[in-house]
Backbone bond lengths (Angstrom), bond angles and torsions (degrees), N, CA, C in turn:
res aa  C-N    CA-C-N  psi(-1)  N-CA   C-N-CA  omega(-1)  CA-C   N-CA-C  phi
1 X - - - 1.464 - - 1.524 108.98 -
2 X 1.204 112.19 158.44 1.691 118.14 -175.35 1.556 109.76 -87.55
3 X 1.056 94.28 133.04 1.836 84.74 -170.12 1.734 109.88 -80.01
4 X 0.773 117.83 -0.51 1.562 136.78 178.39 1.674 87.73 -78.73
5 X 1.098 136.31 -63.49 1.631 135.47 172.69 1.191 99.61 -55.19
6 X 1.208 141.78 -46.79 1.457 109.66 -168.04 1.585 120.54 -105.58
7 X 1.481 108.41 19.95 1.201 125.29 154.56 2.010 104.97 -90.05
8 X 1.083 136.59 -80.68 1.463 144.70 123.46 0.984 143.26 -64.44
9 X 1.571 132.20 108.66 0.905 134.97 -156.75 1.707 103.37 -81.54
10 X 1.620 90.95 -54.16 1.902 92.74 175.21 1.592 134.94 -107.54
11 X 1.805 85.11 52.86 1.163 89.41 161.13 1.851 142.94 -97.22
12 X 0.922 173.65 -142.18 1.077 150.51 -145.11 1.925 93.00 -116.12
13 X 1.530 129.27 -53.00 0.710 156.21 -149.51 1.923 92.33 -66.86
14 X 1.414 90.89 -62.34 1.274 109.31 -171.63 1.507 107.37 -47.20
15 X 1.209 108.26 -68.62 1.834 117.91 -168.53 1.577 102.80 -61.07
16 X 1.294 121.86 -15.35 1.438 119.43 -164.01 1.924 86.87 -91.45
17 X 1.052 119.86 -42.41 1.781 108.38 169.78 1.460 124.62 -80.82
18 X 1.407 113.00 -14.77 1.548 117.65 154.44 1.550 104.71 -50.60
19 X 1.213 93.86 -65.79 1.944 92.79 -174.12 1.486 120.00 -56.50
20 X 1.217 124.42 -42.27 1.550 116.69 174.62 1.505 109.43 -79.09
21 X 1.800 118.06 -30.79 1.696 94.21 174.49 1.927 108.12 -63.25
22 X 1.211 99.72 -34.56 1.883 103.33 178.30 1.487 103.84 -37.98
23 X 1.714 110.53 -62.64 1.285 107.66 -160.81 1.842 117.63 -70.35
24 X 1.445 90.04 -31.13 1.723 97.41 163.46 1.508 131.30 -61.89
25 X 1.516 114.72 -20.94 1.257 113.25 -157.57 1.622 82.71 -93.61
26 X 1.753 114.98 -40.46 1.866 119.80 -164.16 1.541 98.77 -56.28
27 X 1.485 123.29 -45.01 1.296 110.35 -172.21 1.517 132.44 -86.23
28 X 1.669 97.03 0.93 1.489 109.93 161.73 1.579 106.08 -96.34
29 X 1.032 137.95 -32.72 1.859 126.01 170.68 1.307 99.17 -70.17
30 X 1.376 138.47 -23.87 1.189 120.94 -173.66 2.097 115.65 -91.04
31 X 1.360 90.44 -3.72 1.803 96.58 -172.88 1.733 92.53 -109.31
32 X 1.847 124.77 -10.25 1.362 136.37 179.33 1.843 97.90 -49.57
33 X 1.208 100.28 139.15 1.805 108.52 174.18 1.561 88.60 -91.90
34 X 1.300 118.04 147.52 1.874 125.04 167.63 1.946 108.94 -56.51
35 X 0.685 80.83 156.37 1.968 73.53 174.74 1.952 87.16 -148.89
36 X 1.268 124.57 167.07 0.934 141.89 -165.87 1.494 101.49 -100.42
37 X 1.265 124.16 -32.86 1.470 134.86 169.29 1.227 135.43 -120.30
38 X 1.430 120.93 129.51 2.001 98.41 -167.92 1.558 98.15 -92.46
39 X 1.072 130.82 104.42 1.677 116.80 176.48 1.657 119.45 -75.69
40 X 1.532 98.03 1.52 1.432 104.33 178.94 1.557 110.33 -71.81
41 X 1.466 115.05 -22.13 1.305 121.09 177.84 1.838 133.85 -54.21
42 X 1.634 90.21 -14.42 1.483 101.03 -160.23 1.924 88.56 -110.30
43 X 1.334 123.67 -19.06 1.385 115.90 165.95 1.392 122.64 -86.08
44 X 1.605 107.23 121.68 1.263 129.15 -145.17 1.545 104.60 -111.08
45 X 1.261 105.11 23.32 1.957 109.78 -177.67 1.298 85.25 -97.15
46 X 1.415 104.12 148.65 1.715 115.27 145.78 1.251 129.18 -76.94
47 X 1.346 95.57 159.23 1.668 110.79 179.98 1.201 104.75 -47.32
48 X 1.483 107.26 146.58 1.451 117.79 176.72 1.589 104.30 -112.03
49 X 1.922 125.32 145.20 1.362 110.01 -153.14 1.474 82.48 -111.63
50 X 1.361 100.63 126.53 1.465 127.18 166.10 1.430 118.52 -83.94
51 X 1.571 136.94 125.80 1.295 146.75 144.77 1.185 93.44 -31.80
52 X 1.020 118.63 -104.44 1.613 142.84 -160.84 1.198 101.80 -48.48
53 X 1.317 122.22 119.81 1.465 120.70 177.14 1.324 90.35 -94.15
54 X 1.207 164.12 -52.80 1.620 153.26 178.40 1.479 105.25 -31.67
55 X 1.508 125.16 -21.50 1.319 116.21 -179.88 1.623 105.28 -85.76
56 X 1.557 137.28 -5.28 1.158 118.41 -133.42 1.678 71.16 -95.88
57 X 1.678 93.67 169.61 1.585 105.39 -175.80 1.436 98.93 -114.91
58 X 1.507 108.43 179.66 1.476 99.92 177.97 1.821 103.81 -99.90
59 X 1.370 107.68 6.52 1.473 103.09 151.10 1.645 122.98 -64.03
60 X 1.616 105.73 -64.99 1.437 95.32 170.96 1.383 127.17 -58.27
61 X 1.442 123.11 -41.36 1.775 98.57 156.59 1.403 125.49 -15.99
62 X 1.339 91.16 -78.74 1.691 108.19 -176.72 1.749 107.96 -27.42
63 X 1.252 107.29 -85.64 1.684 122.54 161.26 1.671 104.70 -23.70
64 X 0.934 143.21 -51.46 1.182 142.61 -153.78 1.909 107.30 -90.79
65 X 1.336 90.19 -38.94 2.011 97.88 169.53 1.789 96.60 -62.75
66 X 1.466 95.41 -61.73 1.360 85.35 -160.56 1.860 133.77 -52.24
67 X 1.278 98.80 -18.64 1.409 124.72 -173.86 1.344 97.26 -76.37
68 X 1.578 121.41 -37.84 1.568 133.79 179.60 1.320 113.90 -56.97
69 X 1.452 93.66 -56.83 1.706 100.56 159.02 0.988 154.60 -5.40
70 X 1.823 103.90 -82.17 0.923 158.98 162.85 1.693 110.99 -41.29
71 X 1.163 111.33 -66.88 1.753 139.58 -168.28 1.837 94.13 -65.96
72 X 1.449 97.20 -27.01 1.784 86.00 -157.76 1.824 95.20 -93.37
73 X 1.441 112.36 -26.31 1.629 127.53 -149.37 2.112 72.59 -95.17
74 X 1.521 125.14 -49.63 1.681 85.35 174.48 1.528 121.24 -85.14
75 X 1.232 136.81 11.52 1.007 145.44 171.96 2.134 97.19 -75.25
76 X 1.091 106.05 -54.86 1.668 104.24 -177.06 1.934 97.53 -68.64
77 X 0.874 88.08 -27.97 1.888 66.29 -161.09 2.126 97.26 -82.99
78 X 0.893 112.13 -13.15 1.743 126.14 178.24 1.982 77.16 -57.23
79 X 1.192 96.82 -80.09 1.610 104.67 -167.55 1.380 119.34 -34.03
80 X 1.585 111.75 -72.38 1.429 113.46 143.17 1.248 141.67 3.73
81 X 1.751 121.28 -49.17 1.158 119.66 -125.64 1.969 74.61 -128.88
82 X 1.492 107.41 -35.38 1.433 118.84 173.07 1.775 101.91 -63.00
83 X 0.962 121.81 -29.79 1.928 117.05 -176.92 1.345 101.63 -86.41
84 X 1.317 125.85 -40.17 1.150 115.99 -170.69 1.322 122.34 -68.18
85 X 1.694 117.74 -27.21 1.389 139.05 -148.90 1.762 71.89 -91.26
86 X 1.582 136.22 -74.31 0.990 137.58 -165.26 1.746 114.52 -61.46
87 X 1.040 117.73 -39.33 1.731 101.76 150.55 1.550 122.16 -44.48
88 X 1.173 101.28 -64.04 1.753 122.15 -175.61 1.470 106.39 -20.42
89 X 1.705 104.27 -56.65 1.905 132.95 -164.73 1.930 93.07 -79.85
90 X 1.140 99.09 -39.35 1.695 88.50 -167.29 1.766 90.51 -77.08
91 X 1.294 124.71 -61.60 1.525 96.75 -175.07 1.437 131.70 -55.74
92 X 1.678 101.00 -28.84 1.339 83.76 168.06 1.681 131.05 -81.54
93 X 0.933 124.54 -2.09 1.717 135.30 170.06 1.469 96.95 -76.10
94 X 1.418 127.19 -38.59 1.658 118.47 168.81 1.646 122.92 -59.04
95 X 1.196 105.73 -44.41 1.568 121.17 175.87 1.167 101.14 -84.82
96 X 1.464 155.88 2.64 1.110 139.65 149.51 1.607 114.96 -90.21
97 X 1.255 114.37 -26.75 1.104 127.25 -173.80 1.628 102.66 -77.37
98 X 1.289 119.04 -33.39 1.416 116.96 -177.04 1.496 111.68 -85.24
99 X 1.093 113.74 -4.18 1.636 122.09 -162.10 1.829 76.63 -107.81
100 X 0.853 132.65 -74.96 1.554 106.36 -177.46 1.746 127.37 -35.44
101 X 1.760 107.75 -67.66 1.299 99.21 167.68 1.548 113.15 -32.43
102 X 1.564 110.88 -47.71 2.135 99.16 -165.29 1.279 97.21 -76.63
103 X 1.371 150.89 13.26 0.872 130.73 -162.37 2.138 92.80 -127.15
104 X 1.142 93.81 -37.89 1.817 90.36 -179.84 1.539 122.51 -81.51
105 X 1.930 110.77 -10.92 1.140 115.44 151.21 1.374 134.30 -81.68
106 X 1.595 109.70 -22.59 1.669 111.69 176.96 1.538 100.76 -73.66
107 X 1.933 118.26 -29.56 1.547 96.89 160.52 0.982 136.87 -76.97
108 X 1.183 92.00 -28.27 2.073 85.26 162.29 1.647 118.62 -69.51
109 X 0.713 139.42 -20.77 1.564 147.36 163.17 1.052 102.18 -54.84
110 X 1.458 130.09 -61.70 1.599 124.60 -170.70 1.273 98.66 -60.32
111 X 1.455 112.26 -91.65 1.502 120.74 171.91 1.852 114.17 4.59
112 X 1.171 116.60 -69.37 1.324 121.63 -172.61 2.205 109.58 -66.44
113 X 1.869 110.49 -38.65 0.920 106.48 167.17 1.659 122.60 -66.74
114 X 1.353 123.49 -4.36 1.176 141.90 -148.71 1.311 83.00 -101.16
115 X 1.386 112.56 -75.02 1.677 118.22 -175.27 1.606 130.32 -54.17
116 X 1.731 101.66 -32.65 1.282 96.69 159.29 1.359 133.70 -84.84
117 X 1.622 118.06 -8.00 1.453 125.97 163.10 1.181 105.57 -55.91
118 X 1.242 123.13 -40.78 1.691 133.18 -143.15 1.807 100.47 -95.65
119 X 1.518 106.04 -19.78 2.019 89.53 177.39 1.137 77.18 -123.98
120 X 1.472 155.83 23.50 1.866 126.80 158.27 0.805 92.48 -125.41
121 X 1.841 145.92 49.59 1.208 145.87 159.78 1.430 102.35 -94.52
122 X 1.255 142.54 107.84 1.609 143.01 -164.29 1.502 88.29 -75.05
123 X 1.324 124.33 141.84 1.576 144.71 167.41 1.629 108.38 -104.67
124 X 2.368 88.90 89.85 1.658 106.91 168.48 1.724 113.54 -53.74
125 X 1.108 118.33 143.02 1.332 115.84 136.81 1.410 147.95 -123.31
126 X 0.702 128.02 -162.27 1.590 114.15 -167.21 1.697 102.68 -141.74
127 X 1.389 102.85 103.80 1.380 102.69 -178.00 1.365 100.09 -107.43
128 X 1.581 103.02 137.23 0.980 120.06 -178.42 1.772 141.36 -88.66
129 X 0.772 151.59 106.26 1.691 155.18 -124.50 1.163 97.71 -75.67
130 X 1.589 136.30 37.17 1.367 138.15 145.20 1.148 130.16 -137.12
131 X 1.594 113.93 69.22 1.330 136.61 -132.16 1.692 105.32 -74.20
132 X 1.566 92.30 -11.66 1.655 103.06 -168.56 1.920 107.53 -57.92
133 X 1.340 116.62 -47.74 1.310 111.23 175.54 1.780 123.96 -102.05
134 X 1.520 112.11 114.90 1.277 95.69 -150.65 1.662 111.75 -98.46
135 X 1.382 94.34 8.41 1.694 122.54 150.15 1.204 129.34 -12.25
136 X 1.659 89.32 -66.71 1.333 112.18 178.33 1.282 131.83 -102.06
137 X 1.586 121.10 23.92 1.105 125.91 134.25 1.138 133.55 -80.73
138 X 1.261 118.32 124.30 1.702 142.90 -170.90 1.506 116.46 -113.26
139 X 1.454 125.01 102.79 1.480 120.71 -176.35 1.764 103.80 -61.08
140 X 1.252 106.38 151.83 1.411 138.18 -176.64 1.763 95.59 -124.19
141 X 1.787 91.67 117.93 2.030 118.25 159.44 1.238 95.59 -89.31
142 X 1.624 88.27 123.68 1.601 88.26 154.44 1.410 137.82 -92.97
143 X 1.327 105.17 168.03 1.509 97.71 -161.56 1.463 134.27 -70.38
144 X 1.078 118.87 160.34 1.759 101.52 -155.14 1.932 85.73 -91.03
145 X 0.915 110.67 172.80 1.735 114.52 -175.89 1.270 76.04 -127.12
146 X 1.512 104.92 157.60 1.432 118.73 172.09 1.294 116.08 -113.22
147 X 1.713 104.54 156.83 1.412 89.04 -142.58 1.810 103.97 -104.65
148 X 1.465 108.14 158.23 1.271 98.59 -158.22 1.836 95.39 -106.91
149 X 1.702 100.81 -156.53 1.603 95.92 -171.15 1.600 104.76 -75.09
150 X 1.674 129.92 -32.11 1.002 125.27 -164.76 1.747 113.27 -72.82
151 X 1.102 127.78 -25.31 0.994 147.85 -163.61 1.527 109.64 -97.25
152 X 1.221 123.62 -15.55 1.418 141.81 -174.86 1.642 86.42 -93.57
153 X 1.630 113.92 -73.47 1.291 107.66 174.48 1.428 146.03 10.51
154 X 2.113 73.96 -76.93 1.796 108.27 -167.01 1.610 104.18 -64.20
155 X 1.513 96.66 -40.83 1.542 94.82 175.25 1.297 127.38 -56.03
156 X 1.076 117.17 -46.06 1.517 129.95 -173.69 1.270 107.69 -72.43
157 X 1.087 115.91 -57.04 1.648 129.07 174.21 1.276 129.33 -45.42
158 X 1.452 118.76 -48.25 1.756 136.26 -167.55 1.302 89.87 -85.79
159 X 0.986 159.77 -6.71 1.675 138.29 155.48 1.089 132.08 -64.56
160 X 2.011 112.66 -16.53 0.976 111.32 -169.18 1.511 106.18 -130.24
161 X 1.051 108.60 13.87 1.428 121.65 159.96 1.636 117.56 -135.10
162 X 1.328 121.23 4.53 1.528 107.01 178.95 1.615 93.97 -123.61
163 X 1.108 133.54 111.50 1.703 128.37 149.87 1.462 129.27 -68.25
164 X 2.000 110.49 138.97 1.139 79.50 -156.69 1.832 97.22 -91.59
165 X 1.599 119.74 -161.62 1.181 175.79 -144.39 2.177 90.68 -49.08
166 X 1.517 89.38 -49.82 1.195 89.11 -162.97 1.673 108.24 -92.28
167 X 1.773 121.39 -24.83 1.134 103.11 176.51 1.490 114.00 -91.61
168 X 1.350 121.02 -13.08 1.325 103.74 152.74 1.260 135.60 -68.33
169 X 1.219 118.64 7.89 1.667 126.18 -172.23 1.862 81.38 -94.25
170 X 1.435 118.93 -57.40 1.603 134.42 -148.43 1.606 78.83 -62.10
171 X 1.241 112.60 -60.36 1.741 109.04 -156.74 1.455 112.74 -54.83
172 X 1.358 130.32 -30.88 1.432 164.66 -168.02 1.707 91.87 -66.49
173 X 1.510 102.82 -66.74 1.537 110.71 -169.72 1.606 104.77 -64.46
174 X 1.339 113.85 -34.25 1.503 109.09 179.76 1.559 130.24 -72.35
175 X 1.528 95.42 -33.56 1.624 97.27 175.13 1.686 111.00 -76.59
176 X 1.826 115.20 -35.79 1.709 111.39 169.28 1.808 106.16 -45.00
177 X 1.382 111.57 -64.68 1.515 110.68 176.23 1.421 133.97 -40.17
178 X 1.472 96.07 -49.26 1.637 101.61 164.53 1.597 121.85 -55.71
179 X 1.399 102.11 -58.27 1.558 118.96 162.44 1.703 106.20 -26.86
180 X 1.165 100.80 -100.87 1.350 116.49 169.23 1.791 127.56 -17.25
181 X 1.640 111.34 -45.11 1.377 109.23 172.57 1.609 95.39 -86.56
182 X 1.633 138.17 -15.72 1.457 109.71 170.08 1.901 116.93 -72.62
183 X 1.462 98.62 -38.08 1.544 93.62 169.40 1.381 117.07 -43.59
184 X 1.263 114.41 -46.53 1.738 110.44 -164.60 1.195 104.72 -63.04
185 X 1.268 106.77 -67.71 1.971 116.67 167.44 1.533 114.36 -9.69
186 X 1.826 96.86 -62.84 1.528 98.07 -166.93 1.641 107.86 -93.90
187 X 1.330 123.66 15.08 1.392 128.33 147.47 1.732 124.15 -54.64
188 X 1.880 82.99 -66.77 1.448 92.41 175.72 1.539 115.06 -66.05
189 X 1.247 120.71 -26.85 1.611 88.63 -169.34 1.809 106.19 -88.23
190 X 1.744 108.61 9.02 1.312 103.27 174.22 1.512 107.93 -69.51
191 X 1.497 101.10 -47.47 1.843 117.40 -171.30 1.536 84.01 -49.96
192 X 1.334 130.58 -87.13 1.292 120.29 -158.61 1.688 127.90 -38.37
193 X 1.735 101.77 -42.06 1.482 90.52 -178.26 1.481 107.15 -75.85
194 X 1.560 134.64 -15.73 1.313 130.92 151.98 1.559 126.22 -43.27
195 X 1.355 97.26 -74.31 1.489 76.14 162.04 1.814 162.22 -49.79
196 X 2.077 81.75 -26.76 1.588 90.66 155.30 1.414 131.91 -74.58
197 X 1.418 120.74 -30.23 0.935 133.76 166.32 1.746 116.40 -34.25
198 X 1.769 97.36 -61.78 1.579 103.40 -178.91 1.349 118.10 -61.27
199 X 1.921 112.72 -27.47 1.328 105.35 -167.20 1.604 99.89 -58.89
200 X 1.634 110.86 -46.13 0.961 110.23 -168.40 1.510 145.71 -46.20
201 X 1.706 83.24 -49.09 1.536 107.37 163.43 1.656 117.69 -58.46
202 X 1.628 113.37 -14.38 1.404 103.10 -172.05 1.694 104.77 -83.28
203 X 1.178 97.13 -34.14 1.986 118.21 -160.06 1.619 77.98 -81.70
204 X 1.532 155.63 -69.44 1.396 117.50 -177.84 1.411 115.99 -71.26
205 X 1.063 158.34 -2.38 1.580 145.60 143.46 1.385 102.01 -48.72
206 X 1.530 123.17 -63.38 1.515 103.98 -174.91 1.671 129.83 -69.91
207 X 1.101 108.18 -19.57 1.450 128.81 171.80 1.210 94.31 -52.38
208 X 1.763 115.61 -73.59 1.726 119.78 -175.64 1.210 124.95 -57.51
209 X 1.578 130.45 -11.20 1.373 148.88 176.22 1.473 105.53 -75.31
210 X 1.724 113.58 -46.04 1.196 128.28 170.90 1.422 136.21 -46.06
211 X 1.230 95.50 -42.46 1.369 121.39 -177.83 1.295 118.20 -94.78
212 X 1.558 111.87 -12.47 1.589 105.20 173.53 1.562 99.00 -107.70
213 X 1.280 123.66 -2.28 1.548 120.86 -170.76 1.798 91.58 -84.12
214 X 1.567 102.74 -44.38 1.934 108.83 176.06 1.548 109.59 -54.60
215 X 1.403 123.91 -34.57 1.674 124.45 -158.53 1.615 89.31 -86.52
216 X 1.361 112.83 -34.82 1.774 102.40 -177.01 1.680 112.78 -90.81
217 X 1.189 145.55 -8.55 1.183 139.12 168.35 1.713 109.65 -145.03
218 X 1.817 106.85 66.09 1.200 108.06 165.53 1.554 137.26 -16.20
219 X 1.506 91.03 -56.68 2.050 125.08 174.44 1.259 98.03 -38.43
220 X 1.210 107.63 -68.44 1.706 108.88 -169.55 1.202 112.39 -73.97
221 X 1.726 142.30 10.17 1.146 136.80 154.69 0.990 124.06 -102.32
222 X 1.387 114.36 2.12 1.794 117.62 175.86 1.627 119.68 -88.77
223 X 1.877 80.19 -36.09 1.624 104.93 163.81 1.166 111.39 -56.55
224 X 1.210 137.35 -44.39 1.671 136.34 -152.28 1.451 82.56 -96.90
């Protein structure tokens, strides 16, 4: 490689020996006999940078593509390797981020099932068959059962598919009302198209009354 390229690649100097090693290397692959094997593949020196491009061989070509290669294939995977790293961080800040939300609502779920176990738990007691001293009655908690997977479920689950008591009553009242103001609607606009109907029907009856009262006493329509 020209060390002028790998100080600047695009500088004037540089691109002007890109183009003549190009044109030197095309007219040596193109005068190349086929061979069945490239053994140039397995020599692992680099190109050596020749003045004289009339000296270059079509070995160093070879060496010189491949290095091209090479330079351009880690240049793509650098890029590559920068998207992936920044996907990598953004999904994981999503999946951490979602694992909190699921995690500060399943405590709030307990928490709230916790509290309503804890004041609609009825407080048994146990009265005892000697009612005379009432001393010695002592209320008895009952015992909490522990709770299993189905019951964890129901909790979690029935909030978001069962409504309670009162908005199904509200939703109930809204669709009768709705109901109810489309009937009226489509009452009245029956009365109305009824009544147009009749006007209509009245104005051709008299029209046709008209016209047969003119066909039977001409006289009196020439007069009028």
């Amino acid at each position: 490689m020209n060390p002028i390229c790998n100080v600047d690649v695009g500088s004037r100097e540089c691109q002007k020996w890109m183009v003549d090693v190009y044109t030197r290397c095309k007219d040596l692959f193109s005068r190349e006999a086929p061979r069945r094997m490239a053994y140039w593949w397995f020599d692992i020196t680099p190109a050596i940078y020749k003045e004289k491009l009339e000296s270059m061989t079509v070995l160093d070509c070879r060496k010189l593509k491949r290095r091209l290669a090479r330079q351009l294939q880690l240049e793509e995977s650098e890029g590559h390797l920068l998207i992936e790293v920044l996907a990598f961080c953004l999904a994981t800040v999503l999946i951490v981020v979602t694992l909190v939300l699921l995690g500060r609502m399943t405590l709030k779920h307990i928490r709230e099932n916790q509290i309503k176990s804890g004041t609609d738990a009825p407080v048994e007691e146990d009265v005892s068959e000697d009612e005379s001293d009432p001393s010695e009655i002592l209320p008895i908690f009952p015992k909490k059962k522990a709770k299993n997977f189905k019951s964890w479920m129901r909790g979690h689950c029935r909030p978001l598919f069962v409504h309670s008591e009162a908005q199904t009553r509200k939703q109930k009242e809204k669709a009768h009302r709705i109901e109810a103001i489309h009937n009226e609607l489509t009452n009245e606009k029956i009365v109305l198209w009824t009544k147009a109907r009749e006007r209509e029907a009245l104005k051709k009856k008299q029209k046709l009354e008209k016209l047969q009262a003119t066909r039977s006493n001409p006289i009196v329509s020439e007069l009028s």
